[in-house]
FINUGU-117536 format. One record per atom (N, C-alpha, C): x negated, y, z negated. Coordinates in nm, 4 decimals. Layout:
- X, Y, Z
...
//
This chain:
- -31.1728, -7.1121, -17.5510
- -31.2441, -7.1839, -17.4458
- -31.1722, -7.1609, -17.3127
- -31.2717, -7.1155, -17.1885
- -31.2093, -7.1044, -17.0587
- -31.2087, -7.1811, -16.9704
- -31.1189, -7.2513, -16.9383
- -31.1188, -7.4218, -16.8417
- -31.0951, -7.3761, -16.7063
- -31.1533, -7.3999, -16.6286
- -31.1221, -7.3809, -16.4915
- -31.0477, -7.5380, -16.4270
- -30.9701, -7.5687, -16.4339
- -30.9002, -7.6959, -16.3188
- -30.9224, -7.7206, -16.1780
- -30.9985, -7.7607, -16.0813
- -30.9663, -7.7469, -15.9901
- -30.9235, -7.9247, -15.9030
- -30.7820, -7.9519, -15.8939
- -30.7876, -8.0616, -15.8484
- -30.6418, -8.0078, -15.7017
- -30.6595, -8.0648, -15.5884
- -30.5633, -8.0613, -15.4676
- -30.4409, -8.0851, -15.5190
- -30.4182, -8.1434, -15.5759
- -30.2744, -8.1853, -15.6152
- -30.1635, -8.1064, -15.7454
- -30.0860, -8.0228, -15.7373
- -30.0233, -7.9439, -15.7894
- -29.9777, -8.0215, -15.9189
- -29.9226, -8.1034, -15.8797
- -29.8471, -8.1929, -16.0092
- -29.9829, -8.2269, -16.1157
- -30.0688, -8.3113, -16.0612
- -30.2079, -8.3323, -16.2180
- -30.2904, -8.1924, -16.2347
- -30.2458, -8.0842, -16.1558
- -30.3207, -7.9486, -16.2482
- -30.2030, -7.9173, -16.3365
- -30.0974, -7.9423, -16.3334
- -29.9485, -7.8896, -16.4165
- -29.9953, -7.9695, -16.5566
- -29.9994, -8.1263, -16.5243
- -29.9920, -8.2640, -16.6348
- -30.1345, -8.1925, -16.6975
- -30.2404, -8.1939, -16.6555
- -30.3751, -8.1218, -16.7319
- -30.3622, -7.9754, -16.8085
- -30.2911, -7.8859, -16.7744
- -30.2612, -7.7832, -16.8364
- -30.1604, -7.8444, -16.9720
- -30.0434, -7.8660, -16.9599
- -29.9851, -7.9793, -17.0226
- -30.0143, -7.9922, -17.1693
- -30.1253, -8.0874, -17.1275
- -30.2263, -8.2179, -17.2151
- -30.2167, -8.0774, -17.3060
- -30.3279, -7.9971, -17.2352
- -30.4255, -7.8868, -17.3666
- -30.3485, -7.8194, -17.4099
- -30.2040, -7.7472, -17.3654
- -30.1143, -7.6488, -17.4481
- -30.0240, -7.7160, -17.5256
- -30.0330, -7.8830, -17.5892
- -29.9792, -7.9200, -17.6528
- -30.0614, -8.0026, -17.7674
- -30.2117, -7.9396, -17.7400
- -30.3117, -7.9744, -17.8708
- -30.3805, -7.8658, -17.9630
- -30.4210, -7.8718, -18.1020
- -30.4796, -7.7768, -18.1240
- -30.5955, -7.6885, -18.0699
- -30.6092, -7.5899, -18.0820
- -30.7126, -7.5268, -18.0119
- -30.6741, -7.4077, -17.9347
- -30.7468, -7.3034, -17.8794
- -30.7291, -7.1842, -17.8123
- -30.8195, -7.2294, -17.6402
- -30.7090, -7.2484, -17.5485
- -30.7389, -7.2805, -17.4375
- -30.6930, -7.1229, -17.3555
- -30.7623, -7.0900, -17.2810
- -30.7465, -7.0525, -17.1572
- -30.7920, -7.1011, -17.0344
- -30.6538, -7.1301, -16.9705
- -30.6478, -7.1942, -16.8645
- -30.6322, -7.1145, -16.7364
- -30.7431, -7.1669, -16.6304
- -30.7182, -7.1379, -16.4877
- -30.6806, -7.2636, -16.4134
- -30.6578, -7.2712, -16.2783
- -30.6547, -7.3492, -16.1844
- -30.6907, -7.2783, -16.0303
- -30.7411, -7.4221, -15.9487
- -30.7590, -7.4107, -15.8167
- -30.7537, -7.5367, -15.7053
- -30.7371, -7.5369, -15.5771
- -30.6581, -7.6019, -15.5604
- -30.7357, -7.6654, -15.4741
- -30.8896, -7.6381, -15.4321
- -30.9305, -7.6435, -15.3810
- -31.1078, -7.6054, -15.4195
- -31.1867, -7.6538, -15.3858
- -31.3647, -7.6109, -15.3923
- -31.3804, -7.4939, -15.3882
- -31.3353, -7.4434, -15.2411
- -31.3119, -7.2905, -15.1748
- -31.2585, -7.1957, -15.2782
- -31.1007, -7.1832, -15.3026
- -31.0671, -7.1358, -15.4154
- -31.1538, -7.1018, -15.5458
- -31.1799, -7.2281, -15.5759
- -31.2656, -7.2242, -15.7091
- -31.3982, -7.0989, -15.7104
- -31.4830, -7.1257, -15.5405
- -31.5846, -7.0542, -15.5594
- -31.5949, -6.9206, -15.5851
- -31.4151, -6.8836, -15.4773
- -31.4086, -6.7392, -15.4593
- -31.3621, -6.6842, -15.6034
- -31.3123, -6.7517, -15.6747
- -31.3137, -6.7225, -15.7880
- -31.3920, -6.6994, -15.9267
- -31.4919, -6.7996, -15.8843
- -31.6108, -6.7207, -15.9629
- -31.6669, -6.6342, -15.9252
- -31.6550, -6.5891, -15.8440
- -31.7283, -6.4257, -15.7701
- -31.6232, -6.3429, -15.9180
- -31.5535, -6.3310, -15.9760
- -31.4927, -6.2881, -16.0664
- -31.5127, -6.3227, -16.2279
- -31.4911, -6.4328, -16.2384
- -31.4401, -6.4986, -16.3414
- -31.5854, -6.5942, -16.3896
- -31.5438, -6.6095, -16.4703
- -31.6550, -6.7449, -16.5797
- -31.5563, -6.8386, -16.6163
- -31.6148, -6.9398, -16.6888
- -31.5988, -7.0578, -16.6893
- -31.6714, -7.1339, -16.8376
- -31.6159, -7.1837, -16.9046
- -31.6940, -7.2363, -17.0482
- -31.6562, -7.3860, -16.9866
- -31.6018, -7.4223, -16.9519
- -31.5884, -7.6068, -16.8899
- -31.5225, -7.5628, -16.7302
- -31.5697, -7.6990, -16.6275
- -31.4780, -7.6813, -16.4880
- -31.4519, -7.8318, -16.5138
- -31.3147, -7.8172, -16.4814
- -31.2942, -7.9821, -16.4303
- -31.2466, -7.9835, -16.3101
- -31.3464, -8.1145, -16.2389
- -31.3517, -8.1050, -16.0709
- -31.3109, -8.2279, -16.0127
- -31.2200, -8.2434, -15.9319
- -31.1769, -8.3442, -15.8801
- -31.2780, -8.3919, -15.7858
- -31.3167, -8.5276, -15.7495
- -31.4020, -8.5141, -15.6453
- -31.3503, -8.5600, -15.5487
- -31.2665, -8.5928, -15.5299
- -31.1808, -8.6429, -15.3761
- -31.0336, -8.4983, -15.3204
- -31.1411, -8.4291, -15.2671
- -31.0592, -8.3069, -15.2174
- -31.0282, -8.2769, -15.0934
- -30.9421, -8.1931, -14.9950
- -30.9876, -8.1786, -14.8789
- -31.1227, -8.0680, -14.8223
- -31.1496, -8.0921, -14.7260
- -31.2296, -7.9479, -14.6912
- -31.3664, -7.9513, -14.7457
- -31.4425, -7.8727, -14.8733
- -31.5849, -7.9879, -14.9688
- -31.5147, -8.0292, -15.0464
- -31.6061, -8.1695, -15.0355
- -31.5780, -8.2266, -15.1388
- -31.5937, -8.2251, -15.3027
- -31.5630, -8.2715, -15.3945
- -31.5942, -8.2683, -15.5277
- -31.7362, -8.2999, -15.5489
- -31.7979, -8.3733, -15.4643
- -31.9889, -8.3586, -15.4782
- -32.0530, -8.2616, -15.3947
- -31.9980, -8.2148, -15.3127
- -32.0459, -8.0874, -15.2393
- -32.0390, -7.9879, -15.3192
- -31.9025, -7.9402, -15.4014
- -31.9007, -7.8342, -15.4959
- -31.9550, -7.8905, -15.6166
- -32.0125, -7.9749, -15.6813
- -32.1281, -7.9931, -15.8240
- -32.2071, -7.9335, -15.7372
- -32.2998, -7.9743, -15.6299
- -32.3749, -7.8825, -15.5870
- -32.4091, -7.7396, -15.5777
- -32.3209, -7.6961, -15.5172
- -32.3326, -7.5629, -15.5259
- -32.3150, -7.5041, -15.6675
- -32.2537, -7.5768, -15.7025
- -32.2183, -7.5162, -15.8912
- -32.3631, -7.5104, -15.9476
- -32.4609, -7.6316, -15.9309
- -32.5991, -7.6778, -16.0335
- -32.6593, -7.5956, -15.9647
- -32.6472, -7.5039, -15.8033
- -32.7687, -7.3727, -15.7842
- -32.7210, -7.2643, -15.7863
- -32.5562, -7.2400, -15.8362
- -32.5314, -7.0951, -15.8675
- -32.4681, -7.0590, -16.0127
- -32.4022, -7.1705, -16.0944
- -32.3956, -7.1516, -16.2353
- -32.4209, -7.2842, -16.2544
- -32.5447, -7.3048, -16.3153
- -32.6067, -7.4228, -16.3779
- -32.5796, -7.4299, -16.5269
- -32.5243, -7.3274, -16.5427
- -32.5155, -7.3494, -16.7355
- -32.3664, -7.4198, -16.7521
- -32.2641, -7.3832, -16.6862
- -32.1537, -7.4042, -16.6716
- -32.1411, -7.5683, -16.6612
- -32.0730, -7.6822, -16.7932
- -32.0769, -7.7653, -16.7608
- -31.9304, -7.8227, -16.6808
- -31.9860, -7.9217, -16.5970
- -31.9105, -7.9737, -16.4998
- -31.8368, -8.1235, -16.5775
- -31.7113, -8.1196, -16.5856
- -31.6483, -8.2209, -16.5863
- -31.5803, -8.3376, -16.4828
- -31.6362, -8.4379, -16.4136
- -31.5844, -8.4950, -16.2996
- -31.4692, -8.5721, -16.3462
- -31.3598, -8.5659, -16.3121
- -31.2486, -8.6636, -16.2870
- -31.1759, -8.6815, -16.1396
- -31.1278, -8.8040, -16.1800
- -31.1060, -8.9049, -16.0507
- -31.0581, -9.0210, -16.0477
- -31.0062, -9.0590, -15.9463
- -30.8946, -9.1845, -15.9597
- -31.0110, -9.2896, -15.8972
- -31.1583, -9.2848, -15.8751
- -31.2537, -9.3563, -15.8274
- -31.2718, -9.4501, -15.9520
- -31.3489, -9.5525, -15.9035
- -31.3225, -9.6331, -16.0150
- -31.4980, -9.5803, -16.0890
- -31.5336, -9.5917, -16.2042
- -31.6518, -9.5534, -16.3006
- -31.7942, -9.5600, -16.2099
- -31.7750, -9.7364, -16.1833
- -31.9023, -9.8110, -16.1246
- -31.9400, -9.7647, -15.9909
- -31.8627, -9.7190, -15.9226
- -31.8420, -9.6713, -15.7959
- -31.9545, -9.5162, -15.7902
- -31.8951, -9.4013, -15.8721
- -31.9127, -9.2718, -15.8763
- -32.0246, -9.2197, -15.9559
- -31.9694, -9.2234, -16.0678
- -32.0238, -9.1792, -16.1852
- -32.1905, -9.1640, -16.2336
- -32.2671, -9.2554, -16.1607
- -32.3623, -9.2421, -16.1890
- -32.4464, -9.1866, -16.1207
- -32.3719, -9.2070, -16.0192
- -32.4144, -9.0551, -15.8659
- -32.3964, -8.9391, -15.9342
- -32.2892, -8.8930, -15.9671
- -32.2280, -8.7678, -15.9891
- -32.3103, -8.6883, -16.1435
- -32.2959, -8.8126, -16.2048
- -32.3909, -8.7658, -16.3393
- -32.5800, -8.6951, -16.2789
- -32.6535, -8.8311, -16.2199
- -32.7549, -8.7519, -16.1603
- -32.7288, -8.6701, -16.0682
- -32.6217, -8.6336, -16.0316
- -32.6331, -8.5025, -15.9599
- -32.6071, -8.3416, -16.0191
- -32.5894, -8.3756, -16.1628
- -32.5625, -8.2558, -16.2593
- -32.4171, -8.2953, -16.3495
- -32.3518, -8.3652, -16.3147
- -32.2285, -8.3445, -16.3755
- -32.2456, -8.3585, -16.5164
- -32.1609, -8.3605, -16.6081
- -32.2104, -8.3557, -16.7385
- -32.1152, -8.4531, -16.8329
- -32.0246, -8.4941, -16.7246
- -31.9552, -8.6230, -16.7875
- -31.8495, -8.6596, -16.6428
- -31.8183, -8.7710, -16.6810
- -31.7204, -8.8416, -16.5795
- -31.5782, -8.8685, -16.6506
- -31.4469, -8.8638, -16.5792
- -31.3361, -8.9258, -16.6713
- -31.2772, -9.0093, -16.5138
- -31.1831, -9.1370, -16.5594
- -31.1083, -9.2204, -16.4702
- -30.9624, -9.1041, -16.4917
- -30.8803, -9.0712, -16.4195
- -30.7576, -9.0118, -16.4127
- -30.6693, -9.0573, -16.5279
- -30.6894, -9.2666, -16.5197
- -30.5820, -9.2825, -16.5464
- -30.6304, -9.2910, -16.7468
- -30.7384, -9.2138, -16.7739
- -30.7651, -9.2082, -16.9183
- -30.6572, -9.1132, -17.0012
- -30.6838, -9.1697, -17.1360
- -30.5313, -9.1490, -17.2277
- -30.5718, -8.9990, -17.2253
- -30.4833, -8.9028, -17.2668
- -30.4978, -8.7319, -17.2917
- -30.6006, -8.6931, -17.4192
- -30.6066, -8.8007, -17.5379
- -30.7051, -8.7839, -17.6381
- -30.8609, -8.7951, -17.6047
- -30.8792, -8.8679, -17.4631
- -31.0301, -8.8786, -17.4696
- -31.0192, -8.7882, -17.3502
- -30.9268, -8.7253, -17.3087
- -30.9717, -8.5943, -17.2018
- -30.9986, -8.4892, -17.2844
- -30.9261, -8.4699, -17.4002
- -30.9467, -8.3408, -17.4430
- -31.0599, -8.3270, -17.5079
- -31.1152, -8.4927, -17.6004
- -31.2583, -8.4850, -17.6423
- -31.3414, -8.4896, -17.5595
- -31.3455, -8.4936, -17.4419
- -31.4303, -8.5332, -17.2976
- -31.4529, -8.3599, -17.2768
- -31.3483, -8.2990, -17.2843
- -31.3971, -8.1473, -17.2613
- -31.4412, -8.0841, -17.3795
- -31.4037, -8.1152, -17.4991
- -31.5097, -8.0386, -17.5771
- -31.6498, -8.0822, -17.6207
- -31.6705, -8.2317, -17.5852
- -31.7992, -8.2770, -17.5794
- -31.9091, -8.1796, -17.5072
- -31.8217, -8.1598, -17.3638
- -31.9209, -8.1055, -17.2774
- -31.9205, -7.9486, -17.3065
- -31.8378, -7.9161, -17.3200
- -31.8588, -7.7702, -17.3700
- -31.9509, -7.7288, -17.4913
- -31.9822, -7.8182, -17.5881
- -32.0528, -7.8195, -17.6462
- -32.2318, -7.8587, -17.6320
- -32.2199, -7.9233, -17.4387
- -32.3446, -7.9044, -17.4108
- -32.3915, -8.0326, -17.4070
- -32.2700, -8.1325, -17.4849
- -32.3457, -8.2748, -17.4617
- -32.2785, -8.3198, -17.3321
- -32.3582, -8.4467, -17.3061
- -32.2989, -8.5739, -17.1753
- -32.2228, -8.6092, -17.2401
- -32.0349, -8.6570, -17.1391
- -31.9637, -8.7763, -17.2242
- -31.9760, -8.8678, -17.0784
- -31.9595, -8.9792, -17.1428
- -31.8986, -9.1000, -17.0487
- -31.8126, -9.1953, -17.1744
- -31.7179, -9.2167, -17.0838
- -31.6302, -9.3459, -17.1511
- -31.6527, -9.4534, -17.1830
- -31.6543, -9.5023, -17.3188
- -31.6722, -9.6534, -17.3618
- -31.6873, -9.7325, -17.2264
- -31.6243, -9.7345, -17.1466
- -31.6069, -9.8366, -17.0404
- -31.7009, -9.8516, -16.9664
- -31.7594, -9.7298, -16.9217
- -31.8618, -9.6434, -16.8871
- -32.0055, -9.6914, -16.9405
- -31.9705, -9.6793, -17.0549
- -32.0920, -9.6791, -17.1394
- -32.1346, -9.8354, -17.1237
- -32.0858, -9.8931, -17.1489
- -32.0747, -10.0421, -17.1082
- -32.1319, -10.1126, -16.9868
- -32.0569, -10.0419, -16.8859
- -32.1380, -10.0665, -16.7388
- -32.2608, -10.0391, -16.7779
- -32.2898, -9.9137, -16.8041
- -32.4599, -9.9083, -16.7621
- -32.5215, -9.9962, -16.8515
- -32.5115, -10.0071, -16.9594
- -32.5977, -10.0982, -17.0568
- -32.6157, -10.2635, -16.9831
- -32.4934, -10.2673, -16.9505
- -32.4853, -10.4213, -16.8573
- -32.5627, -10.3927, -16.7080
- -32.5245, -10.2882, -16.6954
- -32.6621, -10.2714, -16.5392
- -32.8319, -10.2110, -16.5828
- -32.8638, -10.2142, -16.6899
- -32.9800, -10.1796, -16.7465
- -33.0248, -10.3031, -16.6838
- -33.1896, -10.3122, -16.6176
- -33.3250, -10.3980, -16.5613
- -33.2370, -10.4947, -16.4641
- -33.0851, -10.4399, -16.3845
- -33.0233, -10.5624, -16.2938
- -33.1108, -10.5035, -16.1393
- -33.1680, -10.5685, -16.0466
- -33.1740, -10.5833, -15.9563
- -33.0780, -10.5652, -15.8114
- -32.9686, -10.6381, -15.8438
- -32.8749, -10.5885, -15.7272
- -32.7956, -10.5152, -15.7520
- -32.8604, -10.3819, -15.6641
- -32.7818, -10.2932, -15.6851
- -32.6840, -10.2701, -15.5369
- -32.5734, -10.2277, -15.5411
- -32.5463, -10.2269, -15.4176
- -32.5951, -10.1568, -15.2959
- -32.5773, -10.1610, -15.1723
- -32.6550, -10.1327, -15.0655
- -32.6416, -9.9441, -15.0609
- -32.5224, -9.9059, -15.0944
- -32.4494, -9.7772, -15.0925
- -32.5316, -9.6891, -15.1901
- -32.6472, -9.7450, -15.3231
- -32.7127, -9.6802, -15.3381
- -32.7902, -9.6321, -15.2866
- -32.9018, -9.6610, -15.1901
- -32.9829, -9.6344, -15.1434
- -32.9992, -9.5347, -15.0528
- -32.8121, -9.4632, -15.0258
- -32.8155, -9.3735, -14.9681
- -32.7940, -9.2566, -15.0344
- -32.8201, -9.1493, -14.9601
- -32.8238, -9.0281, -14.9713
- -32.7425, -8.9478, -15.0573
- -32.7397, -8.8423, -15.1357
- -32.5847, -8.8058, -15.1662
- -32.5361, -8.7265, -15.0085
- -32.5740, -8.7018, -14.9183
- -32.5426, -8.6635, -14.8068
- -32.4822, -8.7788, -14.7146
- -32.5652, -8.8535, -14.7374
- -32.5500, -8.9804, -14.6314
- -32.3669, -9.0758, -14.6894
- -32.3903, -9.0667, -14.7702
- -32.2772, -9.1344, -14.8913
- -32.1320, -9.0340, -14.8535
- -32.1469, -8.9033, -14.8783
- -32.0567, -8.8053, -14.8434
- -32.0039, -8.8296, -14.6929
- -32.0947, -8.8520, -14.5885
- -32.0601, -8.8595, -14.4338
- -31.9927, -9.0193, -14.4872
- -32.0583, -9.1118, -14.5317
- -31.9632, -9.2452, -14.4959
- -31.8483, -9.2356, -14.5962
- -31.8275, -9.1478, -14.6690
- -31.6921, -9.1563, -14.7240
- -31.5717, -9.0774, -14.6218
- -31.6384, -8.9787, -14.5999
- -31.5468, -8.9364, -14.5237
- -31.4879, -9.0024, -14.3572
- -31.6100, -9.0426, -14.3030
- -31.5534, -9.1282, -14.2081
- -31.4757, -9.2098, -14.2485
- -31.5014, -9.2993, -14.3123
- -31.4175, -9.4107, -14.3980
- -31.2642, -9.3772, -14.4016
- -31.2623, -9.2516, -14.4628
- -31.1081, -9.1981, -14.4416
- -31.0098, -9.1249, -14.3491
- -31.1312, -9.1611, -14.2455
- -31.0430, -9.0862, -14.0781
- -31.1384, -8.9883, -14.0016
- -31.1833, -8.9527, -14.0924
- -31.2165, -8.7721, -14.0724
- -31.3183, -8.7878, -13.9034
- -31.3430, -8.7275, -13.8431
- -31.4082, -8.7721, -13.7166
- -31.5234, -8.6628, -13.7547
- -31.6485, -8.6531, -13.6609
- -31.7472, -8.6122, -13.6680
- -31.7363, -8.4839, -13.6480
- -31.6277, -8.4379, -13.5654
- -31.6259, -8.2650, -13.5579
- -31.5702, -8.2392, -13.7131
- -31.4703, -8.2829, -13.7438
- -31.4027, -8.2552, -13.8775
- -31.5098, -8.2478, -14.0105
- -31.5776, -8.3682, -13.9763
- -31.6811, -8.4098, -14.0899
- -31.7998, -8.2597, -14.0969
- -31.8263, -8.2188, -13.9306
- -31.9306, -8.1056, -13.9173
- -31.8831, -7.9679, -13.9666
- -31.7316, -7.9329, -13.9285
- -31.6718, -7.8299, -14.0205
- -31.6890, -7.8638, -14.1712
- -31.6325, -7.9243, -14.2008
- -31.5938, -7.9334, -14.4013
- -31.7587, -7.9438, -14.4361
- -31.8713, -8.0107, -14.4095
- -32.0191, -7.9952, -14.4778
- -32.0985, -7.8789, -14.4230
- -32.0435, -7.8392, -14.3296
- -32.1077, -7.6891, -14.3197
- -32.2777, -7.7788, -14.1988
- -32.2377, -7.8793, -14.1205
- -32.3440, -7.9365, -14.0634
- -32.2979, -7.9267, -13.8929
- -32.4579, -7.9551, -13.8329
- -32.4095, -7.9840, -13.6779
- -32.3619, -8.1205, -13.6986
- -32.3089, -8.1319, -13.5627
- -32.2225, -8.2060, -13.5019
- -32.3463, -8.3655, -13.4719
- -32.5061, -8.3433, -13.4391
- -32.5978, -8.3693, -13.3966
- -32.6397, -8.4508, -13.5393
- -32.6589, -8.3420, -13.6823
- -32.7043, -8.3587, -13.7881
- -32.6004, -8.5130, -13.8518
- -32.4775, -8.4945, -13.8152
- -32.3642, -8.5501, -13.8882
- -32.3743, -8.6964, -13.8078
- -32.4184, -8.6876, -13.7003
- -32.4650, -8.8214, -13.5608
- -32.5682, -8.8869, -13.6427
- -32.6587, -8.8231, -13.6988
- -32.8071, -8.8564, -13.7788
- -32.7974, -8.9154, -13.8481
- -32.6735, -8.8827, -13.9682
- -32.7019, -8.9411, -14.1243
- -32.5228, -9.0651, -14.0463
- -32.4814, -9.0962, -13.9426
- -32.4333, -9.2119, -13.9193
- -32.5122, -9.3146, -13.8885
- -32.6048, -9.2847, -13.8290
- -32.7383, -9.3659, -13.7902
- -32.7853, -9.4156, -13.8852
- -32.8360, -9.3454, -13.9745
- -32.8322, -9.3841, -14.0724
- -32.8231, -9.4985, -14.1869
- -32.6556, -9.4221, -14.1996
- -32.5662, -9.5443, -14.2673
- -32.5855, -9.6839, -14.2123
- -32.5721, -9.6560, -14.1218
- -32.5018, -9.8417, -14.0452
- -32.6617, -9.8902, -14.0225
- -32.7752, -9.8103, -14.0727
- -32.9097, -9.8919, -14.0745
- -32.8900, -9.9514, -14.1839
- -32.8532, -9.8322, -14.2539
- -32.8926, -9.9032, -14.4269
- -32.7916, -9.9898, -14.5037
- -32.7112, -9.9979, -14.4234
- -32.5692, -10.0980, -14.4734
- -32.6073, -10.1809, -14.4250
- -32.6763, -10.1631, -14.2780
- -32.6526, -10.3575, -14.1860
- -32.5442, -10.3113, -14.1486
- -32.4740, -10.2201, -14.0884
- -32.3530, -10.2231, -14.0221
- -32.3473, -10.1903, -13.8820
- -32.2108, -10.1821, -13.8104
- -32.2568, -10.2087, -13.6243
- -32.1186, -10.0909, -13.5552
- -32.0827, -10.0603, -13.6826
- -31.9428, -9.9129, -13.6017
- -31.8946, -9.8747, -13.7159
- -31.8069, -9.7859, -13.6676
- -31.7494, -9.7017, -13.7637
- -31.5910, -9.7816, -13.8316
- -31.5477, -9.9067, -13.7850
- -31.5114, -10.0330, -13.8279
- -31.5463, -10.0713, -13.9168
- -31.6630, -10.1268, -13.9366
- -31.7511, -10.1637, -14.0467
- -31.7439, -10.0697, -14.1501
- -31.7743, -9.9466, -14.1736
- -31.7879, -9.8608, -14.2583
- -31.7026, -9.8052, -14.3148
- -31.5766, -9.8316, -14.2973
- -31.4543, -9.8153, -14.3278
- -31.4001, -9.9467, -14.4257
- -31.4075, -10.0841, -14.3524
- -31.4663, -10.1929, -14.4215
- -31.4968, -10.1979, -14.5537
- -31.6350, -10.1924, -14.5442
- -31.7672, -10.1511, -14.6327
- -31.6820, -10.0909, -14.7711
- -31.6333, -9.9623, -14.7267
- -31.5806, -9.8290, -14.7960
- -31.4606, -9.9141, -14.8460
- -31.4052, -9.9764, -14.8209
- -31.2979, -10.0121, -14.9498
- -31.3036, -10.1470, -14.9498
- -31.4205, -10.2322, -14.9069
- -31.4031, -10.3501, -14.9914
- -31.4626, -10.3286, -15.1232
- -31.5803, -10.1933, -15.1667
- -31.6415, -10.1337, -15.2510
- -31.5395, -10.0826, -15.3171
- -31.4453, -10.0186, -15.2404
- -31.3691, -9.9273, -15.3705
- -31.4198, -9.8301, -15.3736
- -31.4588, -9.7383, -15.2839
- -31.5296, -9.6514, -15.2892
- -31.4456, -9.5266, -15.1881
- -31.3407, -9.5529, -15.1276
- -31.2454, -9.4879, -15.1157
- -31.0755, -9.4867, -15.1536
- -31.0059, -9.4033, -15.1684
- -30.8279, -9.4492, -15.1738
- -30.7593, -9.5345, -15.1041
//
């Protein structure tokens, strides 16, 4: 099996390589350190599982599922992340992913988490599994659904500093477009600055 890694942080692509060369099985392992990386690398290479961090610099970990579900759609996507389940996961799943893991999950349900999906099924975690059954026919959902996976991407990243030129480099958007989907936000939140949305963004837990 060929794992592609791609998470920013040197030390949890080391601990993830790790995990799998100290379980049974025939792993070949890549890494990348970055979205970018990753892509230029499939111009080469294949992939039987990717595991994708989604809090990266530059695109993000839902910017690259994207591009992954319109240029290798067979290739399943593994999301992990230090986000909390309720937060992500069910974005990321309807957006193609093919399972979700929390970071801080034990090494036995990562390694069954990747051969689940390699085998083509969805995993989510007991914990996981749980939420949704308990959010099955609930009504309040939070306000942060209702947005966009675009719109969601711009208020995370503001949330964490990033300013509107920065935000227009890393999504590949104008400067005008990125003004739009702030407008946006702070309609569909009820919010009144980029104060608020920062706010918003981690009284949710929806950023670090």
């Amino acid at each position: 099996m060929k794992i592609m890694i791609v998470d920013d942080h040197a030390v949890v692509r080391k601990g993830l390589i790790q995990i799998l060369e100290e379980k049974p099985g025939i792993y070949t392992i890549d890494e990348a350190s970055s979205g970018d990386e990753l892509i230029n690398k499939l111009k080469t290479n294949d992939y039987d599982v990717i595991i994708l961090d989604i809090s990266m610099p530059g695109r993000d970990g839902l910017e690259v599922l994207k591009f992954l579900r319109n240029v290798k759609p067979n290739i399943p996507v593994l999301a992990f992340s230090m986000y909390p389940e309720e937060q992500y996961a069910i974005r990321l799943l309807k957006s193609g992913a093919s399972g979700y893991l929390n970071k801080e999950c034990p090494p036995e349900e990562f390694v069954k988490a990747i051969e689940r999906v390699a085998n083509g099924q969805k995993y989510v975690s007991p914990q996981l599994g749980e939420i949704l059954i308990n959010n099955l026919g609930m009504q309040d959902a939070p306000l942060h659904d209702a947005l966009s996976d675009r719109e969601f991407q711009v208020m995370c990243m503001t949330a964490k500093g990033r300013t509107p030129t920065q935000i227009s480099h890393d999504l590949s958007l104008s400067i005008n477009t990125v003004s739009t989907y702030r407008i946006r936000i702070l309609e569909k939140l009820g919010l009144k600055n980029t104060a608020e949305i920062t706010h918003y963004a981690i009284k949710n837990r929806l950023v670090e």
